[in-house]
C-alpha angles and dihedrals in degrees: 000000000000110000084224152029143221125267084203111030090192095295107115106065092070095061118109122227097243096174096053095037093057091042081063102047083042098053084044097053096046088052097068123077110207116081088210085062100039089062093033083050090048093052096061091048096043100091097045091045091052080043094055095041094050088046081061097053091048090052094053081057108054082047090066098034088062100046083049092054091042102036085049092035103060096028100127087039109028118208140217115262101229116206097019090153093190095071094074095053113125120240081255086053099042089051099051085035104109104174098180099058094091087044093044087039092061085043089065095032092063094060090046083050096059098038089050100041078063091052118027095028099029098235131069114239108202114220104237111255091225084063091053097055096048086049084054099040087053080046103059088036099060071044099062097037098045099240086303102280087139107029103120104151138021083260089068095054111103111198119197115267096245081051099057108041088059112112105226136161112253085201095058090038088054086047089055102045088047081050095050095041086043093046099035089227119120091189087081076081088077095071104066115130129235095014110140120144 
């Protein structure tokens, strides 16, 4: 059995840069002048927009969902976290490092979302609560590990605690994440059982 585990299991390169992507349709849609063809402009980019920001949020929970299989399953012989990039951040990058702005930059988006989905589209389309509190639970839990400068080994990781007080099975957790990384589709995250926060 490997003496260590991966901080990405081959998650993270199906997250979307949500900050960068709505900079862009942002940039497109002020730069219109016509009403008629701001709101016209925000239409064709509202599902993606809804897409990206729910890939997101399936992202932040596999994250969780992870750090919940490797933290639990390695709790009586802790193991080395393998690929933490973080940990090789410099003090100057650790002090311009701020590893909750795309996080705290969905949480205002939602509410923009929503505001914009009545005007623009003509309907407001309301963000799901589950997605909010996963959004809060990721964000507690950059919170409590610092952004992961000094996460070494599955004994450093600090889960929530509505994380961890879920009961999950670590079997099923370890079936969803092969299936995400398999599929390429981060969505399969969704069907987790018994996760309710």
């Amino acid at each position: 059995m490997a003496d260590t585990v991966e901080f990405d299991p081959g998650i993270g390169c199906l997250a979307v840069n949500f900050h960068d992507y709505i900079n862009e349709v942002y940039s497109n849609i002020l730069n219109l002048h016509s009403p008629h063809q701001k709101r016209m402009n925000f239409k064709l980019y509202q599902n993606n927009i809804q897409k990206y920001m729910e890939n997101n949020i399936a992202f932040y929970l596999a994250c969780l969902l992870w750090a919940y299989y490797i933290y639990y399953s390695n709790v009586k012989n802790p193991k080395e976290i393998a690929g933490n990039y973080f940990l090789n951040l410099t003090p100057e990058q650790i002090e311009q490092y701020d590893y909750s702005m795309q996080v705290n930059f969905l949480d205002n988006y939602f509410d923009s979302f929503e505001r914009d989905s009545a005007y623009y589209g003509g309907k407001k389309i309301l963000i799901p609560q589950q997605w909010r509190k996963i959004l809060t639970a990721y964000s507690d839990f950059l919170e409590l590990n610092k952004g992961f400068v000094s996460t070494k080994t599955t004994a450093d990781l600090k889960l929530p605690e509505n994380i961890s007080n879920l009961k999950l099975e670590l079997s099923e957790i370890n079936d969803i994440i092969n299936s995400v990384i398999k599929e390429k589709d981060l969505n399969i995250v969704f069907r987790i059982n018994n996760f309710d926060i």
